[in-house]
C-alpha positions as CSV (number, residue, x, y, z in Angstrom):
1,X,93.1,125.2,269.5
2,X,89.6,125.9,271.2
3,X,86.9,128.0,269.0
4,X,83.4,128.3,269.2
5,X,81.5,127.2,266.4
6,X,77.7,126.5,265.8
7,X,75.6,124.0,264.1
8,X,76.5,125.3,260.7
9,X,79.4,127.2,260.7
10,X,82.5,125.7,258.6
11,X,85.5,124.9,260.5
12,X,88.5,125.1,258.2
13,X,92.0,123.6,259.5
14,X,94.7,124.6,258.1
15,X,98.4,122.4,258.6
16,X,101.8,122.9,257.5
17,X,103.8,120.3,257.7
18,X,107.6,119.7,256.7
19,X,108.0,116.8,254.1
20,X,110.6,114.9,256.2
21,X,112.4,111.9,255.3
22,X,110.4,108.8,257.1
23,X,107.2,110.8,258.1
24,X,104.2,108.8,259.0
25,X,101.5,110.3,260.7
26,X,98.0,110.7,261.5
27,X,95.9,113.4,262.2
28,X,92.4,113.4,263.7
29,X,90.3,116.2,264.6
30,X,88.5,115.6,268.1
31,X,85.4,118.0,268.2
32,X,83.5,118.6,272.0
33,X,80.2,120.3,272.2
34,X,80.1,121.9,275.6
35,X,75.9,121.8,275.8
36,X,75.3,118.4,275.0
37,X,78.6,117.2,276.6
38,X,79.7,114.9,273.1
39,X,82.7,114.1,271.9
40,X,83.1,113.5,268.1
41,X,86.8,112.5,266.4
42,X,87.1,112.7,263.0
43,X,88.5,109.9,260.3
44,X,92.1,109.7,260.3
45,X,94.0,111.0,257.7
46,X,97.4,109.5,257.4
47,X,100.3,111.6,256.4
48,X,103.5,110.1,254.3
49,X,106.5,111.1,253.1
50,X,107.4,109.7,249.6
51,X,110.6,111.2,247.5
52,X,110.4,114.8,249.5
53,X,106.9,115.2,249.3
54,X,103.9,114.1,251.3
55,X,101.0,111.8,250.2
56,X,97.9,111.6,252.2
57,X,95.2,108.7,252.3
58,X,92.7,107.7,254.1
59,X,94.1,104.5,255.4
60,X,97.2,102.7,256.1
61,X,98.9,100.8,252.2
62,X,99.5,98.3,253.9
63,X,95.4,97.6,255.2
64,X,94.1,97.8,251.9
65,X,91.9,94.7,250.8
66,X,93.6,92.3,248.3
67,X,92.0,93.1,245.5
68,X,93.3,96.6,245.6
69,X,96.3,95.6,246.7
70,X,96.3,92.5,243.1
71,X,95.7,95.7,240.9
72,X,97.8,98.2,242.2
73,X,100.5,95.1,241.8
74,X,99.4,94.0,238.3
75,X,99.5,97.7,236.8
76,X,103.1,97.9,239.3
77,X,104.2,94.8,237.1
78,X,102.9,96.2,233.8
79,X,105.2,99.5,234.5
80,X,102.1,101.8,234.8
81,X,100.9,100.7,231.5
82,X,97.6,100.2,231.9
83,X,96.8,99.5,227.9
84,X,98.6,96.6,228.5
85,X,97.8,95.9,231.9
86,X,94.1,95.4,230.0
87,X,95.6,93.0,227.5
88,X,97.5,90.9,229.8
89,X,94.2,90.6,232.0
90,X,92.2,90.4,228.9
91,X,89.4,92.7,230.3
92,X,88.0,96.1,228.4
93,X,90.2,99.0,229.2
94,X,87.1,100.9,230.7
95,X,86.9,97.9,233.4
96,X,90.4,98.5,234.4
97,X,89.7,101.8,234.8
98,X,87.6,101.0,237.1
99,X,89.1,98.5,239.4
100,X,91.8,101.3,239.4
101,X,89.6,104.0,240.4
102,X,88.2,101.9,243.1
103,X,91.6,100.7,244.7
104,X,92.6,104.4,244.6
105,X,89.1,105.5,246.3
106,X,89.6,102.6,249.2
107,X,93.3,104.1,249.5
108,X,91.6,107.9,249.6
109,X,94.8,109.3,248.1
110,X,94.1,112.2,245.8
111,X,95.0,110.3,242.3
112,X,96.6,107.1,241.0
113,X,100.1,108.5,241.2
114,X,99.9,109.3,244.8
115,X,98.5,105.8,245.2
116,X,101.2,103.8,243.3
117,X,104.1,106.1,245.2
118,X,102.7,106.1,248.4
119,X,102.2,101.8,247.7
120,X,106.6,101.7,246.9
121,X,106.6,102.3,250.5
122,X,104.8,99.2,251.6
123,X,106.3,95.5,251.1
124,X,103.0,93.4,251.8
């Protein structure tokens, strides 16, 4: 696809893609301005299939740091129970919350529950 575009114009990219079983995939946008003869490639955004349905994150499960990786396990262990989760670490449910949102935000999937489906793909 080739379009002109200017210094502040929105560029909005629109993909379809079928949910099929064992899809993994990354997209990147590349971006060349024909006056000033640059190039510029946009972050990856990896594409996964998980039970029919895709996930998207911002990087690979399996290259997330290990703390992320400890909490995402702990709360995996505590069967999504993150009350108890808090208990068993014996840390304030609000700090939990946190680490969580944190591991989820290194991950860039839209929510927890992308994040702990898209991780049951991944044996680290």
């Amino acid at each position: 696809m080739t379009c002109e575009i200017g210094p502040l114009s929105p560029l909005v990219v629109t993909l379809e893609v079928n949910p099929e079983a064992g899809l993994r995939a990354v997209l990147c946008l590349q971006v060349h301005d024909l006056d000033h003869g640059t190039t510029t490639i946009t972050d990856p955004l990896f594409l996964t299939t998980v039970q029919d349905r895709i996930i998207t994150s911002d990087l690979l499960a399996d290259l997330l740091s290990d703390d992320a990786l400890d909490i995402f396990r702990e709360l995996e262990s505590a069967h999504g129970d993150q009350d108890e989760l808090a208990r068993c670490l014996r840390i304030p449910l609000v700090d939990l919350t946190s680490r969580l949102d944190a591991a989820v935000a290194e991950l860039g999937t839209p929510d927890l529950v992308d994040a702990m489906e898209l991780l049951s793909t991944i044996t680290v």
